[in-house]
N, CA, C and O of each residue as an XYZ file, in Angstrom:
244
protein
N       1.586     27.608      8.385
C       1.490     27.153      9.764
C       0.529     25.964      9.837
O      -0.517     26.123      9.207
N       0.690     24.731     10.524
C       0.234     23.392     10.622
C      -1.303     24.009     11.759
O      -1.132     24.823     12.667
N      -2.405     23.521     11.483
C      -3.323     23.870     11.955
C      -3.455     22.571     13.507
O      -3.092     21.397     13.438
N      -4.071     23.261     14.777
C      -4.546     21.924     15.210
C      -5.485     20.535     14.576
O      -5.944     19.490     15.035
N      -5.465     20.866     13.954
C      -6.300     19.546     13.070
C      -5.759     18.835     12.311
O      -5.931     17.616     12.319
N      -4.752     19.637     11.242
C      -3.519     19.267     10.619
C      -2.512     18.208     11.870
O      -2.298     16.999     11.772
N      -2.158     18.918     12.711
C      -1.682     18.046     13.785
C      -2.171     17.019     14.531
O      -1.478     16.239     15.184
N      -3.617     17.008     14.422
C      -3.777     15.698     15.297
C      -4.131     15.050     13.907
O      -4.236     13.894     14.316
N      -4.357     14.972     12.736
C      -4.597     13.997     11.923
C      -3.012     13.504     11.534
O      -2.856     12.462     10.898
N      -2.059     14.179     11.886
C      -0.336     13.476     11.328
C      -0.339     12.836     12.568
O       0.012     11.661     12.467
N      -0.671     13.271     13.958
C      -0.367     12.199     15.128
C      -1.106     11.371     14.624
O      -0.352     10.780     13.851
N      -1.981     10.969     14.546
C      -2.792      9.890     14.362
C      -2.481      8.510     13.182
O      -2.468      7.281     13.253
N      -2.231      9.670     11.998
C      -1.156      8.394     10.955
C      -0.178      8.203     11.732
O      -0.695      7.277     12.356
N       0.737      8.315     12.166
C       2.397      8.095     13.596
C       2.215      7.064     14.136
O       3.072      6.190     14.264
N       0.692      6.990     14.665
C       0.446      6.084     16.004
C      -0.071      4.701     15.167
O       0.126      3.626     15.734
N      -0.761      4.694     13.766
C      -1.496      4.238     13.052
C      -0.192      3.291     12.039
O      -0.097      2.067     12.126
N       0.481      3.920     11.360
C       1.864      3.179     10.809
C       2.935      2.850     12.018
O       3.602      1.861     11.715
N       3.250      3.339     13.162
C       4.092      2.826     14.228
C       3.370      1.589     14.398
O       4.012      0.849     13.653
N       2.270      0.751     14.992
C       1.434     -0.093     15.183
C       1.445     -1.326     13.997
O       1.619     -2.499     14.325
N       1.281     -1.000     12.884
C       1.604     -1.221     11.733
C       3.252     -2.387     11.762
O       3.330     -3.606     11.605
N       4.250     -1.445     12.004
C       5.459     -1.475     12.047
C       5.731     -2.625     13.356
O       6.660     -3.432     13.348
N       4.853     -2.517     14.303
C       5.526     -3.309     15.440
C       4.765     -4.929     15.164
O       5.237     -6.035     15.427
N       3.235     -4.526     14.450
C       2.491     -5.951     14.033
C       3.653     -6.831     13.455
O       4.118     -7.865     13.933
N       4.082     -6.031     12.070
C       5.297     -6.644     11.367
C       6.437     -7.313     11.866
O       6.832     -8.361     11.356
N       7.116     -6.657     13.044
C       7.937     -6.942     13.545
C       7.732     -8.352     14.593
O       8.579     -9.220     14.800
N       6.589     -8.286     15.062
C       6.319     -9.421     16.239
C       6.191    -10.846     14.828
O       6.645    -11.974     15.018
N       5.474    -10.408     13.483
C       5.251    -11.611     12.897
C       6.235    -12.027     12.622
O       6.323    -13.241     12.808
N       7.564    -11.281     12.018
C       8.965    -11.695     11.451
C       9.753    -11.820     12.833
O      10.945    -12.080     12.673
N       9.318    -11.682     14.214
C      10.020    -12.192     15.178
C       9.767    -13.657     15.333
O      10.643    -14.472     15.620
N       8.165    -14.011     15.068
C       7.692    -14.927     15.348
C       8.528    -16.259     14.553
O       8.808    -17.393     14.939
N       8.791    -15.456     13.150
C       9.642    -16.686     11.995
C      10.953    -16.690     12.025
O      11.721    -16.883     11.083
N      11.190    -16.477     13.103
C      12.954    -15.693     12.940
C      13.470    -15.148     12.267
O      14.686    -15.112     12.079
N      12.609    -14.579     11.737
C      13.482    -13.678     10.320
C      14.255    -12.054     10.637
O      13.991    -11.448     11.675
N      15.101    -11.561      9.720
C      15.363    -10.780     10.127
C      15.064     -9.310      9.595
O      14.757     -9.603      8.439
N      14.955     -8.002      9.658
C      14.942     -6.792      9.687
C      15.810     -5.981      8.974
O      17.023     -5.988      9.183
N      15.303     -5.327      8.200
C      16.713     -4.280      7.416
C      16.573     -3.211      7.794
O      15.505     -2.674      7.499
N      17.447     -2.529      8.502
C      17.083     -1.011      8.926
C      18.248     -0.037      8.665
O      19.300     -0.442      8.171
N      18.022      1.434      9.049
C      19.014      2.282      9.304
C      19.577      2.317     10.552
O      18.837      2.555     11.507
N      20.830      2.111     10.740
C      21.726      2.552     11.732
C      23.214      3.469     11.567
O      24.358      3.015     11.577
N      22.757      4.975     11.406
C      24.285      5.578     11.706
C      24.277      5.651     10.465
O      25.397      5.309     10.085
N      23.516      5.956      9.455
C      24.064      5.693      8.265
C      24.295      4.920      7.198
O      24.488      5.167      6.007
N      24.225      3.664      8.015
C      24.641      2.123      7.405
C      23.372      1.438      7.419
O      22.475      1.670      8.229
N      23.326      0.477      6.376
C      22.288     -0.371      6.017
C      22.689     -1.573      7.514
O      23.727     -1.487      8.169
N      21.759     -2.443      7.726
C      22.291     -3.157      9.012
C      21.080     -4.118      8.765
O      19.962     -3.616      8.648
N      21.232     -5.386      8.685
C      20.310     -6.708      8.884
C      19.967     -6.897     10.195
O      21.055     -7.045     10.753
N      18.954     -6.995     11.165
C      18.923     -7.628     12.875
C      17.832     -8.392     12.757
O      16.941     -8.453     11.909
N      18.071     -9.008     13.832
C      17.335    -10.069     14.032
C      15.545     -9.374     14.299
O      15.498     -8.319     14.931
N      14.422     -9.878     13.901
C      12.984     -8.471     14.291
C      13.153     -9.051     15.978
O      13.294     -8.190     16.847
N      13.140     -9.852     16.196
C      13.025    -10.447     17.936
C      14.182     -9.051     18.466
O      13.698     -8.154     19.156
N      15.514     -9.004     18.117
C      16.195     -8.050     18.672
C      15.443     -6.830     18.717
O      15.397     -6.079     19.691
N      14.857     -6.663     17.623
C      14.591     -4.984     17.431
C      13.439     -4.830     18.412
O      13.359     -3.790     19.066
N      12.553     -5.786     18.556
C      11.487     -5.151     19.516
C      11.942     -5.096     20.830
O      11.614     -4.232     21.643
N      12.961     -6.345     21.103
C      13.450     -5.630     22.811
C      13.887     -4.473     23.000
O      13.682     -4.034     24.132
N      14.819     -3.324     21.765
C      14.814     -2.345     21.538
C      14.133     -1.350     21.565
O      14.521     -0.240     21.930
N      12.967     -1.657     21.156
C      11.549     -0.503     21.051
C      10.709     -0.670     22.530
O      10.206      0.266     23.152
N      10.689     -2.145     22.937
C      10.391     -2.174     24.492
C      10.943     -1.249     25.371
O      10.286     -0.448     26.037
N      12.649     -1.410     25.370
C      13.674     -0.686     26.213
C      13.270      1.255     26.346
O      13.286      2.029     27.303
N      12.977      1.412     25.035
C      13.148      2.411     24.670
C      11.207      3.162     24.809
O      11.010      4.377     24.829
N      10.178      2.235     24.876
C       9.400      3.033     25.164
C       9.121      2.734     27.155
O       8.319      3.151     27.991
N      10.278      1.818     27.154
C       9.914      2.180     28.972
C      10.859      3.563     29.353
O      10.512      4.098     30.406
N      11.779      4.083     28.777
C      12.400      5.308     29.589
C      11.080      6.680     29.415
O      11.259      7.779     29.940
């Protein structure tokens, strides 16, 4: 069983590599470059500028 402490130290790496992940993304938005990710299964190239309007969209609901 995951202890409360166990749990807030994995939230904390989450919030710590998510942050991480979006730095990255704004710099390779900044160069136009693009993103390799998972979608559905499939490997998929996007644009990083696309992907953060994505993560915007998705942390306003």
């Amino acid at each position: 069983m995951i202890s409360v402490k166990d749990h807030l130290i994995a939230e904390k790496g989450r919030k710590v590599l998510a942050k991480a992940v979006r730095e990255e993304l704004e710099r390779m938005s900044r160069n136009g470059q693009y993103a390799i990710v998972n979608r559905n299964g499939k490997t998929c190239r996007v644009l990083a500028a696309k992907l953060l309007k994505e993560l915007q969209k998705k942390k306003q609901k």
